[in-house]
C-alpha positions as CSV (number, residue, x, y, z in Angstrom):
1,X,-8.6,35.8,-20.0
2,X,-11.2,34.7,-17.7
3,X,-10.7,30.3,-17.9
4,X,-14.0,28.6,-16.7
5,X,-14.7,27.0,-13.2
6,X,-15.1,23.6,-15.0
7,X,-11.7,24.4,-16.3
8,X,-10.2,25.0,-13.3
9,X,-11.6,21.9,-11.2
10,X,-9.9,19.6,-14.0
11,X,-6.3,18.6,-12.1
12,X,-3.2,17.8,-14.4
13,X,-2.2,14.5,-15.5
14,X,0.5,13.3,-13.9
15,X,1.2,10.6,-15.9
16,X,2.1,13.3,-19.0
17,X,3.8,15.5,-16.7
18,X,6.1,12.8,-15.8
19,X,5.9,11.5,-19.5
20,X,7.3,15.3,-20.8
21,X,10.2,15.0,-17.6
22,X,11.4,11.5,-18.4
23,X,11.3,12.3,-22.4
24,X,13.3,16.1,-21.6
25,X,15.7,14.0,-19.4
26,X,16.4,11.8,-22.1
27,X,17.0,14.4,-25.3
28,X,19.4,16.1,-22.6
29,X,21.1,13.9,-21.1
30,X,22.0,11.2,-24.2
31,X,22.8,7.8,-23.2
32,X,23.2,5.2,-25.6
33,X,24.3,2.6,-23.1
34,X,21.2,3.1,-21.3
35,X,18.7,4.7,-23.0
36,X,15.7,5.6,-21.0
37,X,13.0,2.5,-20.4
38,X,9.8,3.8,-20.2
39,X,7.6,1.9,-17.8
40,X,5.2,5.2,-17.3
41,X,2.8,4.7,-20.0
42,X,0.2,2.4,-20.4
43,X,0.6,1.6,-24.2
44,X,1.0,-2.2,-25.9
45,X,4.3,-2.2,-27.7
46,X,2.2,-4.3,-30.2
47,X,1.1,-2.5,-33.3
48,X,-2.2,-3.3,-35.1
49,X,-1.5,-6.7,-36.5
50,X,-1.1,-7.2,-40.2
51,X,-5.4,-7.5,-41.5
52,X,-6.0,-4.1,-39.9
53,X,-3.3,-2.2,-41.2
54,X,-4.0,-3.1,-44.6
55,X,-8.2,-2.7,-44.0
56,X,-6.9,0.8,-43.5
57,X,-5.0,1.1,-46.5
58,X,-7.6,-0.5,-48.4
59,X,-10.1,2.5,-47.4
60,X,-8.2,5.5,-48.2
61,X,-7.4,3.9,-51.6
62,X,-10.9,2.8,-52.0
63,X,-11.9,6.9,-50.8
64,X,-14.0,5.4,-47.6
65,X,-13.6,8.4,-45.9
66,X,-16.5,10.1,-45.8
67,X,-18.8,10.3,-42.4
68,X,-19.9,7.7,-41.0
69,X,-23.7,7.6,-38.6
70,X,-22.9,9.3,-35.4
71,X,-22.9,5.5,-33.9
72,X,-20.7,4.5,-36.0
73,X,-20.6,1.1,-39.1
74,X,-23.5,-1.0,-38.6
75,X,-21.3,-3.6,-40.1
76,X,-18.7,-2.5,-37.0
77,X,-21.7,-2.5,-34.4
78,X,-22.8,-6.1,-35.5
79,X,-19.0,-7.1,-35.2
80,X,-18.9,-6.7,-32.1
81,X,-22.1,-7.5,-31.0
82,X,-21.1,-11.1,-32.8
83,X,-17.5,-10.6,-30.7
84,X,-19.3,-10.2,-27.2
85,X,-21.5,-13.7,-28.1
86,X,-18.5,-15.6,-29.2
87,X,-15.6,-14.5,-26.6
88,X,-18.4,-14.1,-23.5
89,X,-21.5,-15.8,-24.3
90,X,-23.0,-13.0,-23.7
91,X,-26.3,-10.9,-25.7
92,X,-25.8,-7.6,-27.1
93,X,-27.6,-6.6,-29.1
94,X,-25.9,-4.2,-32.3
95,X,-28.4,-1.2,-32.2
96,X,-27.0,-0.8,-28.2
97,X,-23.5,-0.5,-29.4
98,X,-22.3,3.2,-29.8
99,X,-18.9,3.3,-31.9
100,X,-16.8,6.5,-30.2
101,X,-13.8,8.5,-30.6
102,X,-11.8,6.4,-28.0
103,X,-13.1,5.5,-24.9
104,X,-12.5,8.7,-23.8
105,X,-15.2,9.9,-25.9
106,X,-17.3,7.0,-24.6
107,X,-16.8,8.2,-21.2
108,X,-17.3,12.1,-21.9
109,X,-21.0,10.8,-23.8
110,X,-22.0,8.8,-20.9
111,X,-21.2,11.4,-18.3
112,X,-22.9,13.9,-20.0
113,X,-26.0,12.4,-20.9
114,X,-26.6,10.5,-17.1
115,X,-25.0,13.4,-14.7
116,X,-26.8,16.7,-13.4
117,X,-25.1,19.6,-11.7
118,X,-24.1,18.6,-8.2
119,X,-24.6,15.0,-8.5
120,X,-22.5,12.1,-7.5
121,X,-20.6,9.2,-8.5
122,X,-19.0,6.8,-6.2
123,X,-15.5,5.0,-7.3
124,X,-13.0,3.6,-5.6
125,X,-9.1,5.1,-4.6
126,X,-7.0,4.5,-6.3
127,X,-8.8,4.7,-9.5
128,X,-7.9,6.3,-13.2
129,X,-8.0,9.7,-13.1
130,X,-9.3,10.8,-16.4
131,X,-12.5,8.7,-15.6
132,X,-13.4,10.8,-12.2
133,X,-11.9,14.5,-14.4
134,X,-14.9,13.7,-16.8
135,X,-17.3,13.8,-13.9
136,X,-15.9,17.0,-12.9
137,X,-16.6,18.4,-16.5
138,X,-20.0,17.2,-16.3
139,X,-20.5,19.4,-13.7
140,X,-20.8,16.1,-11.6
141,X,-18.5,15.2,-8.2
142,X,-16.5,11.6,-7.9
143,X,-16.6,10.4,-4.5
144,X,-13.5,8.5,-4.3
145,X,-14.0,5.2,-1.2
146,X,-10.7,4.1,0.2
147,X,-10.2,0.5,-1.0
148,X,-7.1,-1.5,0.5
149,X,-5.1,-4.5,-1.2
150,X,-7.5,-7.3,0.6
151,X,-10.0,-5.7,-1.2
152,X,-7.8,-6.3,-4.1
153,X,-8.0,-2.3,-4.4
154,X,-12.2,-2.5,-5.6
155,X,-15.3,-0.8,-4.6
156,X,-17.7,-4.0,-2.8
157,X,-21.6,-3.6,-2.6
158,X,-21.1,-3.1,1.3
159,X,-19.1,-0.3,0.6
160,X,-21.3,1.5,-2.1
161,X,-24.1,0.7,0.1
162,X,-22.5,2.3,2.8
163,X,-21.6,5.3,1.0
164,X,-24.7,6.3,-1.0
165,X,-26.4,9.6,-0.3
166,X,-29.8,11.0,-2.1
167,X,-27.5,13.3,-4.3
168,X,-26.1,10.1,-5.5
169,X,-26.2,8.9,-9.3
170,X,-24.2,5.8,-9.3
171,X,-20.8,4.2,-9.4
172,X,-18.1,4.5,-12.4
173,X,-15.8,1.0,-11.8
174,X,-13.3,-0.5,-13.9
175,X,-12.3,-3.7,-14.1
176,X,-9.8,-4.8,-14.8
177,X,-8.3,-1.4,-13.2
178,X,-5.9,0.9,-14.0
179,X,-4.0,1.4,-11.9
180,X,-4.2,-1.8,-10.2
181,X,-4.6,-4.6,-12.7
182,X,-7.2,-6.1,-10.6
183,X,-10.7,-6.6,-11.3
184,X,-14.1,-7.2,-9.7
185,X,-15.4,-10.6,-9.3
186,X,-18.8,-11.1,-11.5
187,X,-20.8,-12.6,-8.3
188,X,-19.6,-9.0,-6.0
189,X,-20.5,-6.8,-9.4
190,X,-23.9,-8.5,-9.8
191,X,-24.4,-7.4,-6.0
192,X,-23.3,-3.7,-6.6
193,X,-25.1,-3.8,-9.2
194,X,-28.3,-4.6,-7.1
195,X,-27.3,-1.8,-4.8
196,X,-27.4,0.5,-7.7
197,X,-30.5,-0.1,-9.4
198,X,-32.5,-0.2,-5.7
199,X,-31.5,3.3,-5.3
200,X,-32.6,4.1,-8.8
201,X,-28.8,4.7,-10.0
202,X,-26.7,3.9,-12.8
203,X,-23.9,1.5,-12.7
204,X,-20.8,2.7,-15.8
205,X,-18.3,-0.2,-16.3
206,X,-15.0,0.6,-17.7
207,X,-13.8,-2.6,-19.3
208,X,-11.0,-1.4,-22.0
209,X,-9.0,-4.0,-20.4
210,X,-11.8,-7.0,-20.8
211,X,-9.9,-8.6,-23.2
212,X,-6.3,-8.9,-21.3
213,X,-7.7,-10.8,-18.8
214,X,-5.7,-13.6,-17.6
215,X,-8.0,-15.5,-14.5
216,X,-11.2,-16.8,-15.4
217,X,-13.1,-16.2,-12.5
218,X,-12.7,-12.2,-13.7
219,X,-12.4,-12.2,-17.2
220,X,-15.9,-11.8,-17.8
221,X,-18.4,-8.7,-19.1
222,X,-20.6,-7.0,-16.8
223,X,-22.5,-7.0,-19.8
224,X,-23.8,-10.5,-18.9
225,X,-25.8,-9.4,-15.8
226,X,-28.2,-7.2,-16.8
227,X,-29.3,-5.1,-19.9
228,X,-29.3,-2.0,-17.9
229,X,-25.5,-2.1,-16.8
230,X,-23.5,0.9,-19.4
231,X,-20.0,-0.1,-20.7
232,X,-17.1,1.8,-21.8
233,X,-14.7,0.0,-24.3
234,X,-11.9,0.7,-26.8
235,X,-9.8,-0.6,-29.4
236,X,-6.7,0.8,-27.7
237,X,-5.2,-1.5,-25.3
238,X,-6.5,-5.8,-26.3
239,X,-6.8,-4.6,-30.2
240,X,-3.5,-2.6,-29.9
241,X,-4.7,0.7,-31.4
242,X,-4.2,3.3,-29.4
243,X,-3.6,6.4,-31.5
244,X,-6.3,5.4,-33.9
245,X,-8.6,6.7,-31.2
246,X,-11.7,4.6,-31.8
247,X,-13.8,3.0,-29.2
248,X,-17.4,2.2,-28.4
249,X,-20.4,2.7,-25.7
250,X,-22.7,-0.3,-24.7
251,X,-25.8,1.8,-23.4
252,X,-30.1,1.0,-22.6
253,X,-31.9,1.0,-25.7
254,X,-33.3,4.0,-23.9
255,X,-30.2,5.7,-23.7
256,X,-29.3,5.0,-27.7
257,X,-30.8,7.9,-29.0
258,X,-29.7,10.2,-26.5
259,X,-26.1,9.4,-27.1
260,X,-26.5,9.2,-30.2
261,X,-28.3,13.2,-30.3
262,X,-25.0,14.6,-28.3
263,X,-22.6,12.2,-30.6
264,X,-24.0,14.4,-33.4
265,X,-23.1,17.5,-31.9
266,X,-20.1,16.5,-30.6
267,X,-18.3,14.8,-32.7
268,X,-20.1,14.5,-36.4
269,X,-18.6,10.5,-36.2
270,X,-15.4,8.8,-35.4
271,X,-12.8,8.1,-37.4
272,X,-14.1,6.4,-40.7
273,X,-10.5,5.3,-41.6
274,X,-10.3,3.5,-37.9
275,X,-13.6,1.6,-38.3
276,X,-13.0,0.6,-41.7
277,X,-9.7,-0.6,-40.3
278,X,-11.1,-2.4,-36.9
279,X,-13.0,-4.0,-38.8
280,X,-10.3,-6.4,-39.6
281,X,-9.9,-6.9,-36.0
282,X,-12.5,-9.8,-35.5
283,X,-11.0,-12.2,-38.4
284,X,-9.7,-15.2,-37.7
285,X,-6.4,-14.6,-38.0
286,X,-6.3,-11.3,-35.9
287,X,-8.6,-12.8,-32.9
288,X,-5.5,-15.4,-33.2
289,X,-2.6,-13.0,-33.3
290,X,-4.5,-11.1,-30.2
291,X,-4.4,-14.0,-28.2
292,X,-0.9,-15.2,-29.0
293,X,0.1,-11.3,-27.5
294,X,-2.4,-11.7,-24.4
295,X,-0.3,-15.0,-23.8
296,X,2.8,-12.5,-24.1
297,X,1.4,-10.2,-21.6
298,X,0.6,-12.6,-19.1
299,X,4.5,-14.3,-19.4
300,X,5.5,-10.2,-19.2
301,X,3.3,-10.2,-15.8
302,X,4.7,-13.2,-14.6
303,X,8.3,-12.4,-14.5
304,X,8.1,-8.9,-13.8
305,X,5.6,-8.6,-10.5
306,X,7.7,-11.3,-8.8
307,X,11.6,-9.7,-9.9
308,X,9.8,-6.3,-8.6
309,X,8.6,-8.3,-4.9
310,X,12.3,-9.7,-4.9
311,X,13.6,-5.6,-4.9
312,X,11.4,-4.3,-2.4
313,X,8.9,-2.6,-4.6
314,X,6.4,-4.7,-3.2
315,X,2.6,-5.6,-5.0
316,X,0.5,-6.5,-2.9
317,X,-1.8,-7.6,-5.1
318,X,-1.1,-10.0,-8.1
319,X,-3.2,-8.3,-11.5
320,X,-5.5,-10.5,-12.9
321,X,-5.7,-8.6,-16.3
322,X,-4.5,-4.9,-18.5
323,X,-0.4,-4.2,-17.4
324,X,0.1,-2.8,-14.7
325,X,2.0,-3.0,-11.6
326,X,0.9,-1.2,-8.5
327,X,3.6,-1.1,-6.5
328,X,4.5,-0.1,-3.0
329,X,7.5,2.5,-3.0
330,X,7.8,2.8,0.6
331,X,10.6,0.5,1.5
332,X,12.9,2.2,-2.0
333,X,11.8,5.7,-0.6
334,X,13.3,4.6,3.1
335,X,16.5,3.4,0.9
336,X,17.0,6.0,-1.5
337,X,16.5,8.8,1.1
338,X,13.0,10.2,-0.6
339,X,9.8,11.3,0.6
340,X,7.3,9.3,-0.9
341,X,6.5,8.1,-5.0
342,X,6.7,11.3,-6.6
343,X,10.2,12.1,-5.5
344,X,11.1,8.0,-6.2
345,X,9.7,8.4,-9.4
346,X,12.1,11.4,-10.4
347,X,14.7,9.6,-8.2
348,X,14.6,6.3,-10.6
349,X,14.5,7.9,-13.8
350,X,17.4,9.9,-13.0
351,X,19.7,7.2,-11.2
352,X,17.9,4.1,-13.0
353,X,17.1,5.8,-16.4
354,X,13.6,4.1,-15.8
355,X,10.2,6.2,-15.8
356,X,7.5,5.2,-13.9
357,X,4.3,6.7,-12.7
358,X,3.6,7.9,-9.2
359,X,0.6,7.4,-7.7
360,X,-0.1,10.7,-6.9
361,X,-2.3,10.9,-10.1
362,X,-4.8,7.8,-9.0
363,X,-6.3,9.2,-6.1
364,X,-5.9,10.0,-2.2
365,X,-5.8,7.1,0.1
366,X,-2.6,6.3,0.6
367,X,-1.5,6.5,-3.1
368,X,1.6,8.8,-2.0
369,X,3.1,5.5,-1.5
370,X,2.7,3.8,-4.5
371,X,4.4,4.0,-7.8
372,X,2.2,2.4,-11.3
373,X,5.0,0.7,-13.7
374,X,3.5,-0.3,-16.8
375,X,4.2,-4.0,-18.4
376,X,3.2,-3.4,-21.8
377,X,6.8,-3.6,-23.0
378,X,9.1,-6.3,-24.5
379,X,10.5,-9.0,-22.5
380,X,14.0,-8.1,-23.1
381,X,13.6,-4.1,-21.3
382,X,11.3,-5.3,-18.5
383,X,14.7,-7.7,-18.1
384,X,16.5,-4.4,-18.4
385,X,14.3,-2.3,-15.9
386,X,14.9,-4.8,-13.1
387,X,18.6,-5.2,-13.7
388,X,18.9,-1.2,-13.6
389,X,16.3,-1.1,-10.9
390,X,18.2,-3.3,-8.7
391,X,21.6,-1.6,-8.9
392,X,20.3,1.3,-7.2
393,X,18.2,-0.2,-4.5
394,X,20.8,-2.9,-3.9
């Protein structure tokens, strides 16, 4: 069977590949003193809080099942729309807000409505690999810039500048990142932004992590800056829903019907059970029970980044916001007798019983290095992963 080019430009993901290998590790090798602690994955161990579960309950039994508009609820739309005026101070407007399969399907909607055959998008390295893989499918190529940690690993309007070419179409940023945890300063954004639009491109903001921002000076929408500026959120990772698979597209009013013609084809609507469910997100009590868990995150962050300095696994750069670590391997690979984070990261699951990610998946410049561990877990295993951790880098 003949597979596509497309097809074939798509790499694997890592992150599963490692995710099937620590999982197959752990069904064959049983422990139950130390089962394995899975730091690879990039999933809250919060559940949707109480109001949401039961919205969803409430829908099948009421038979709210039936398609939704391609865009999604209106009464979901306006939610957020009222969500972005409360939590930012910021405008935006309901008929601008796209509800999507995930962001994922956010991402594959932008890409394909914005990007031409041959075109380009700038990001930086080390960046989130599904985001430049839906380039690729567009038919598009991501240009990856090097960033470095006193960049605090982000693209700047000097670089993008610096970088553009007339094939060109714009930049796809994230912030906060994943990998990195760190984010992009409003101020620096407003100037990329600025680069951008003088060259006639489009600027895509991936801000699924928006809401677990813990600094003020970044926890902030691009949204704010200018009407033209796309966004790319989800209910995955602040509203701790991740397999629900529902998220949503800020675009141009110009853009709504466009996204909204190949959300018809694509995918009919998203999940009416989710919406029906998130809807329940933005009450009181839920808005309250998500900030009592970004609290938790940011404690999780502040024990785990320094205990993983203390071992050698060195970050260079504090995240302001989402859970990650980004953390330099070179000094355990030196120890352990590995060549770089790929081989640590099979080396620590094995010896540790801890799965983590290499960075291998996150781009090119110098991400052979670095291993991602996730802090989205409880207190009591990150205490665990650092006491196991240690013992075999002692």
């Amino acid at each position: 069977m003949n597979v596509s080019e497309r097809a074939q430009r798509i790499e694997p993901f890592y992150v599963m590949e490692v995710a099937k290998a620590a999982q197959a590790l752990a069904a064959s090798t049983a422990d139950s003193a130390r089962p394995m602690i899975y730091l690879n994955i990039g999933e809250p161990d919060f559940t949707a809080p109480p109001l949401v579960q039961q919205a969803a309950k409430r829908a099948i039994r009421d038979g709210l099942t039936q398609y939704t508009p391609a865009t999604g609820l209106p009464e979901l739309r306006a939610r957020i729309s009222q969500w972005y005026a409360q939590r930012f101070g910021a405008s935006v407007p309901a008929h601008r807000i796209v509800i999507t399969a995930g962001a994922s399907a956010a991402l594959q909607l932008a890409t394909l409505a914005l990007i031409n055959p041959g075109d380009e998008v700038l990001m930086p390295d080390p960046c989130y690999p599904c985001n430049r893989h839906f380039v690729t499918a567009a038919d598009g190529k991501a240009v990856l810039i090097p960033t470095t940690a006193a960049e605090r690993f982000q693209l700047s309007h000097h670089k993008v500048a610096a970088a553009w070419r007339p094939q060109t179409r714009g930049v796809l940023l994230a912030s906060p990142s994943n990998p990195t945890g760190t984010s992009i300063a409003l101020s620096e954004l407003q100037r990329i932004h600025e680069v951008v639009r003088g060259h006639g491109g489009v600027s895509i903001i991936d801000e699924i992590y928006l809401g677990l921002s813990h600094e003020a000076e970044f926890g902030q929408t691009a949204l704010a800056l200018d009407d033209q500026i796309i966004s790319v959120n989800s209910f995955s990772k602040y509203f701790n829903m991740t397999g629900w698979r529902l998220g949503w597209l800020v675009v141009p009013d110009a853009l709504v019907p466009v996204i909204e013609r190949l959300a018809q084809n694509l995918f009919i609507c998203p999940s009416t059970i989710a919406q029906h469910a998130a809807l329940a997100c933005f009450e009181a009590e839920s808005l309250l029970e998500y900030e009592r868990r970004r609290q938790e995150f940011k404690a999780r962050r502040d024990f785990f980044i320094p205990a993983l300095n203390a071992l050698g696994l060195t970050v260079p750069v504090m995240p302001d916001g989402a859970f990650y670590a980004w953390a330099d391997g070179s000094a355990a690979c030196q120890k352990l007798g590995v060549q770089g984070s790929w081989d640590l990261a099979f080396e620590l699951m094995n010896r540790a019983r801890v799965a983590v990610t290499p960075g291998r998946d996150f781009g090119h410049f110098e991400t052979g290095r670095f291993i991602r561990l996730s802090t989205a877990n409880s207190m009591a295993q990150l205490r665990e992963a650092i006491d196991r951790l240690r013992a075999v880098l002692a």
